[in-house]
C-alpha positions as a LaTeX table, in Angstrom:
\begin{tabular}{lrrr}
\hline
Residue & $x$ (\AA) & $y$ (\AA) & $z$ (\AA) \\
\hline
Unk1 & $-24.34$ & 20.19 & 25.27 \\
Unk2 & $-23.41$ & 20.42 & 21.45 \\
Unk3 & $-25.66$ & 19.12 & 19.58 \\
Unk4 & $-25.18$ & 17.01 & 16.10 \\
Unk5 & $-27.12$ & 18.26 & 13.23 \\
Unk6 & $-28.27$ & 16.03 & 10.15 \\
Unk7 & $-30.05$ & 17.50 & 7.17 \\
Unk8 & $-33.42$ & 15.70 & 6.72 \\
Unk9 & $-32.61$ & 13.13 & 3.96 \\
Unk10 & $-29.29$ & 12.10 & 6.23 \\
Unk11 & $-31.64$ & 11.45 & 9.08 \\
Unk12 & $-33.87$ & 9.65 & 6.92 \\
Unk13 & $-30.93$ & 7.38 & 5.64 \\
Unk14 & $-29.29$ & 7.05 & 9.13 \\
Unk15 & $-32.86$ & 5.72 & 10.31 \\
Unk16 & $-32.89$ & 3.29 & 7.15 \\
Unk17 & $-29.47$ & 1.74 & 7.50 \\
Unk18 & $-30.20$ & 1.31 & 11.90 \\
Unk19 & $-33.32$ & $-0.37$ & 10.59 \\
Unk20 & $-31.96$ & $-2.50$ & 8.12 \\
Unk21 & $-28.68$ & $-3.65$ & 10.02 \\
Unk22 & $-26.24$ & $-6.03$ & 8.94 \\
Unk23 & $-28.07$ & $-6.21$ & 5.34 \\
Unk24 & $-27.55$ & $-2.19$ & 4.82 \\
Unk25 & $-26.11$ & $-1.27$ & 1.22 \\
Unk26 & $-26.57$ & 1.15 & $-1.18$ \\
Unk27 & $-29.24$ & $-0.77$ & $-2.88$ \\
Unk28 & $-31.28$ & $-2.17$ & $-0.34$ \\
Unk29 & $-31.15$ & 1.61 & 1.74 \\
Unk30 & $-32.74$ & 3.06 & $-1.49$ \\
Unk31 & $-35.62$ & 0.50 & $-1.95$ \\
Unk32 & $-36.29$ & 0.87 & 1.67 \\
Unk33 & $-36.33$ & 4.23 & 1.65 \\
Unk34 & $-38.45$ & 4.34 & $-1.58$ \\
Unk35 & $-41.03$ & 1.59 & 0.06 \\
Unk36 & $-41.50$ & 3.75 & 3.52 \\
Unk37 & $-41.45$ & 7.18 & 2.44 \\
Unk38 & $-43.29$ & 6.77 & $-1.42$ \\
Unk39 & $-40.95$ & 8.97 & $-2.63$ \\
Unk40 & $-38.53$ & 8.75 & $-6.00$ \\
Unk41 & $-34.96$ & 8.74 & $-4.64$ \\
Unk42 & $-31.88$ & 7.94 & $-6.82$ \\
Unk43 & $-29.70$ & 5.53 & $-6.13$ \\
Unk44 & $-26.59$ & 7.77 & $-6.68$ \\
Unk45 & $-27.60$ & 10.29 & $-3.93$ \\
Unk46 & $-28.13$ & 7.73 & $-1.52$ \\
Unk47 & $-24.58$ & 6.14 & $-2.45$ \\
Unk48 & $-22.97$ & 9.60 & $-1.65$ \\
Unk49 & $-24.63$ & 10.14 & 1.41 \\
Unk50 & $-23.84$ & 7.20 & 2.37 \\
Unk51 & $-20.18$ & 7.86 & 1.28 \\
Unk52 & $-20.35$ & 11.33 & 3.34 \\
Unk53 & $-21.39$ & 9.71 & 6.61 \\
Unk54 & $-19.53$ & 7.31 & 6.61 \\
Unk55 & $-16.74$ & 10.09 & 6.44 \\
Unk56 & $-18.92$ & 12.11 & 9.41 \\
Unk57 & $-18.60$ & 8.77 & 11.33 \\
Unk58 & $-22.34$ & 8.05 & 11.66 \\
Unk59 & $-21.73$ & 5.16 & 9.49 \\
Unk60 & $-19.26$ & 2.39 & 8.82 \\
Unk61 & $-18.71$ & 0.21 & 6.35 \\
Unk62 & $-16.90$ & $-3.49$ & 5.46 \\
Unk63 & $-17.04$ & $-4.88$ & 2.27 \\
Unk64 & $-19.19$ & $-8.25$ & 1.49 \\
Unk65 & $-18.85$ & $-10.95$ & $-0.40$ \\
Unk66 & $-19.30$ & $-11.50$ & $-3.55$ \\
Unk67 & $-22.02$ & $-12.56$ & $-5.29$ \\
Unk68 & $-23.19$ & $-14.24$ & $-8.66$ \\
Unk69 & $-26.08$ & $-11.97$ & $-9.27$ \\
Unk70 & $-23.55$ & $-9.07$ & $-9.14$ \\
Unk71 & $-21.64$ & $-10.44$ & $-11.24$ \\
Unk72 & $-18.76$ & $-11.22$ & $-8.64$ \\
Unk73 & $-18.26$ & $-8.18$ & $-7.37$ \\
Unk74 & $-18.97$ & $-7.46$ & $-3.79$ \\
Unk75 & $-21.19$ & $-5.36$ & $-1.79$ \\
Unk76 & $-20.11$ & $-2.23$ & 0.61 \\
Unk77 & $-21.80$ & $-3.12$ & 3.56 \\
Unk78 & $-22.92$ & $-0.30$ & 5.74 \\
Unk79 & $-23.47$ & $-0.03$ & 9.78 \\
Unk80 & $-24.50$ & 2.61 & 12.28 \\
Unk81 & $-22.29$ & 3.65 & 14.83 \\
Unk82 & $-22.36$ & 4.85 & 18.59 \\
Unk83 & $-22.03$ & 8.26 & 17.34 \\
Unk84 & $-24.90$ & 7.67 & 14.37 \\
Unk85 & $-26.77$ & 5.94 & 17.16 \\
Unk86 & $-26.12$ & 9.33 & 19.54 \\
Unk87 & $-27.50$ & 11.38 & 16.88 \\
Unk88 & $-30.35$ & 9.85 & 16.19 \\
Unk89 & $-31.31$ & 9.84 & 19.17 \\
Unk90 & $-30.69$ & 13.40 & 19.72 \\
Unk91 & $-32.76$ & 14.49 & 16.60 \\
Unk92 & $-35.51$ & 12.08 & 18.32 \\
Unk93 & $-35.27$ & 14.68 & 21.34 \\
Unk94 & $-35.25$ & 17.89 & 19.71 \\
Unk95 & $-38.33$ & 16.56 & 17.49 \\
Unk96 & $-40.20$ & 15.57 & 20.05 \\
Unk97 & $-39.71$ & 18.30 & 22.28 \\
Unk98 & $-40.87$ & 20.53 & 19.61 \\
Unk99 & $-43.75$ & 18.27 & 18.94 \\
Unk100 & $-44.73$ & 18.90 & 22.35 \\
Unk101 & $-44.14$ & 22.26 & 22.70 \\
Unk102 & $-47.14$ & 22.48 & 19.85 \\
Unk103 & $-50.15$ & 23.45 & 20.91 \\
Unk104 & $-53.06$ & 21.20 & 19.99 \\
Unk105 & $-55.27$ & 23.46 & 18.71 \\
Unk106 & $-52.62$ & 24.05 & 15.44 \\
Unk107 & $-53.14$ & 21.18 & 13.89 \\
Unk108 & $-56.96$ & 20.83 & 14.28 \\
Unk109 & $-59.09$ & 21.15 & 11.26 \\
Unk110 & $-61.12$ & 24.19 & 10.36 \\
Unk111 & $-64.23$ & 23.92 & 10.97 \\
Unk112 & $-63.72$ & 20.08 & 12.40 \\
\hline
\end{tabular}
């Protein structure tokens, strides 16, 4: 079975557009990301990753309506697809089966 790879930051945006669903753009995927992982990310790399897999075909996209508070111009909408939704859950596997493959005395604390 081939497996689909995705770089860490793609997974993590994958796994923030599937969470967000039908309200997934640009903006929203980089405060969410921001709020659940505490870290700094720019909105212009999440934009191009989104861009890039959409292009992959883990993503796609529709445009919105627009809005007043953008100024009437209208959102790019973004959605998972059966293959995103495949390799998510694939990455799921492969992480979990190294998880478990870890033994448990690795992670215990010196001296705890």
């Amino acid at each position: 079975m081939k497996r689909t790879f995705l770089g860490e930051f793609e997974e993590l945006v994958l796994l923030t557009v599937a969470i967000l669903g039908e309200g997934a753009y640009a903006v929203t995927v980089t405060q969410e990301l921001e709020q659940k992982t505490g870290r700094s990310v720019g909105f212009s790399t999440v934009h191009t990753t989104l861009q890039r897999m959409e292009e992959k075909g883990f993503l796609s996209s529709e445009m919105g309506g627009a809005t007043a508070e953008r100024g009437g111009r209208r959102k790019r909408l973004f959605t998972i697809t059966a293959f995103g939704r495949k390799a998510l859950r694939e990455v799921k596997e492969v992480r979990e089966e190294l998880w478990n493959a870890l033994p448990p005395s690795t992670l215990q604390l010196i001296g705890g």
